[in-house]
N, C-alpha and C positions, 0 to 999 in steps of 0.2 A: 270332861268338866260338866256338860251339860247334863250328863246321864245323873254326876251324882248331887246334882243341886234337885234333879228331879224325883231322886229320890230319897232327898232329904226333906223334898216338901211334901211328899206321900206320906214320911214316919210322924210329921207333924203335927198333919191332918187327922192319922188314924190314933193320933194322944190323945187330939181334942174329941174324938170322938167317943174314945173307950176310957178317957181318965186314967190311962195308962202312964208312967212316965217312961221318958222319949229312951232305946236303945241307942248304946254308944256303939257310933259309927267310925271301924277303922279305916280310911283313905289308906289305901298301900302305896298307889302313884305316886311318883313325885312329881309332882307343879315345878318346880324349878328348873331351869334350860338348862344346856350346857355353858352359855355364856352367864348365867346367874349365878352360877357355882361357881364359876369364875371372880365376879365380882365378889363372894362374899369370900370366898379364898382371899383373894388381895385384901378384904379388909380384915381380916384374921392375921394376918403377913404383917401386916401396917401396924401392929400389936405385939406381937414378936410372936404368936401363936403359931409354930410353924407345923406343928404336930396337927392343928384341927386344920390350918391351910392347906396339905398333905392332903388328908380328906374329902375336902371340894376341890381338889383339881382330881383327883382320884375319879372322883363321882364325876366332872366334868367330862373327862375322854373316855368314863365309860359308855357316857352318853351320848357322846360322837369322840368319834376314832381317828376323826381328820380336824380334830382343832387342837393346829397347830401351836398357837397362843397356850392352850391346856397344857400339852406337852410339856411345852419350855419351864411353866412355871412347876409345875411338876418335879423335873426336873433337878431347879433351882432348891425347891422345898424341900426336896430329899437330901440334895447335898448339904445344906444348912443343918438337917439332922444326922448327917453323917453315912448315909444310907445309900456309900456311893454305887454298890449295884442298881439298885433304882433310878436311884439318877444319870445313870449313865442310859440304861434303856429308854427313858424319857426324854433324855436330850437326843439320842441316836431316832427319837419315832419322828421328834418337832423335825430335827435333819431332812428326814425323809419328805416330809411334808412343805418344807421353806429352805429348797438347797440353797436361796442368795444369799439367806441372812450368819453375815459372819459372826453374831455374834452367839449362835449356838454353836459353831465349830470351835469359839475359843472356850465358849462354858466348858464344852465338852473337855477341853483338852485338861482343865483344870479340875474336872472328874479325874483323867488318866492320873496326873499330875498326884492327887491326894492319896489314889490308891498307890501310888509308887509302883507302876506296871507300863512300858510299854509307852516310855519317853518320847522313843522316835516317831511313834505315831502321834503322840502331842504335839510333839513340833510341824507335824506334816499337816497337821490342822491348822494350828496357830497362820501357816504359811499359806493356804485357805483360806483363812480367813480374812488376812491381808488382803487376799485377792480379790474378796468378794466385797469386803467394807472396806476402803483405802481410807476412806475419813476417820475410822477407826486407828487406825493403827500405830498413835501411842497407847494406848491401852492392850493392843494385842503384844506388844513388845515388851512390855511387864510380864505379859506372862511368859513369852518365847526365854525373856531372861530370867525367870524362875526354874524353866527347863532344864536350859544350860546346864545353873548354875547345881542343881541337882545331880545332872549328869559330868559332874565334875570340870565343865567345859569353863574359867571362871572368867577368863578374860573376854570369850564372846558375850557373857551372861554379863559383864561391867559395860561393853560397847551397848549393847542392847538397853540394859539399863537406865545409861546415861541419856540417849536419844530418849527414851520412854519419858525420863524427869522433864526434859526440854521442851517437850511438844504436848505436854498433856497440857490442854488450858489448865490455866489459874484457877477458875472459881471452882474445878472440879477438886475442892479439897480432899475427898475422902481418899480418892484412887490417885490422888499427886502423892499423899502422904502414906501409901501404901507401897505407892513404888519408891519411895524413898527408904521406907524403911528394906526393901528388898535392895538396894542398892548399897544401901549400909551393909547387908550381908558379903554382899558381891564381894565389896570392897576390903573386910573383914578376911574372907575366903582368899581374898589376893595379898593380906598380907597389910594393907596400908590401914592402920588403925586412924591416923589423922582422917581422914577422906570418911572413913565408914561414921566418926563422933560427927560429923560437920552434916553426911545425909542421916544420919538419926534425929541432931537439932533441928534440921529444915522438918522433915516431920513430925516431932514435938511442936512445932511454933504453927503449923498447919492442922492441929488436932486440937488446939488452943481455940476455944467458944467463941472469943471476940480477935480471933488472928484474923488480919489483914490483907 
């Protein structure tokens, strides 16, 4: 940084001296961190931009290889554009980097999960990450019963489910109202059409702007 302000005040000097006008100076470095890319990722994210978000976290863990955080959003960003081989190597690097945190072991499992590959291992995560975040684990239970319920299993996928609706706090409307409507599948898949209309409404009335 120092080199090139110094020698931006040399091209200056040598304008005013010869009436020259100033050469355009290309900066190749990038000035921005790895944690800057970070932040302007998240704010590209917060936009729905997930394609330029991609980008800075790209740029971020090429800048350092051990931030974790990078990883994860990484990740994330990739699966939201469908790019589940990316994302899966990008949740498998944060892994490496942050074995406590359960909640890359459930992301990850919800890679396995989209590509429709290699069930048992999602669930062997999911179960992981139980272990790792307990406070978690109505949310990891949505997805163990999305597993299931994929792998044909539908009555453990309704058990799971239903605990999942029960303990996920209240104000977490988005993920109540997401297991519910995975619950209405369950319940569809089992056969009971009452049951699957009743958790589809609980999710319509939680997806409601001013619901309660």
């Amino acid at each position: 940084m120092m080199k090139n302000l110094l020698l931006s005040a040399l091209f200056v000097a040598l304008a005013a001296i010869t009436g020259c006008s100033l050469p355009k100076i290309n900066v190749l470095n990038d000035p921005l961190s790895a944690d800057e890319h970070v932040k302007l990722g998240v704010a590209y994210r917060s936009q729905g931009k997930n394609d330029l978000a991609r980008d800075q976290f790209r740029t971020a863990v090429e800048r350092d290889k051990k931030h974790a955080k990078a990883w994860s959003l990484l990740g994330e960003a990739a699966f939201f554009l469908q790019d589940y081989p990316e994302s899966e190597k990008a949740y498998r690097k944060a892994i490496d980097l942050d074995r406590s945190n359960g909640d890359l072991y459930n992301n990850l499992a919800w890679v396995l999960v989209a590509r429709g590959e290699r069930l048992d291992k999602a669930r062997e995560l999911v179960h992981q990450a139980i272990g790792l975040t307990p406070d978690h684990r109505p949310y990891y239970l949505d997805t163990l019963g999305v597993i299931l319920l994929t792998e044909g299993r539908t009555a453990e996928a309704v058990t799971a489910l239903e605990e999942s609706v029960r303990t996920i706090p209240p104000d977490q409307r988005q993920f109540l109202a997401e297991a519910y409507l995975h619950l209405a599948e369950a319940y569809r898949a089992a056969g009971d059409a009452t049951r699957a209309q009743e958790a589809e409404h609980s999710a319509e009335k939680l997806n409601q702007p001013n619901a309660n």
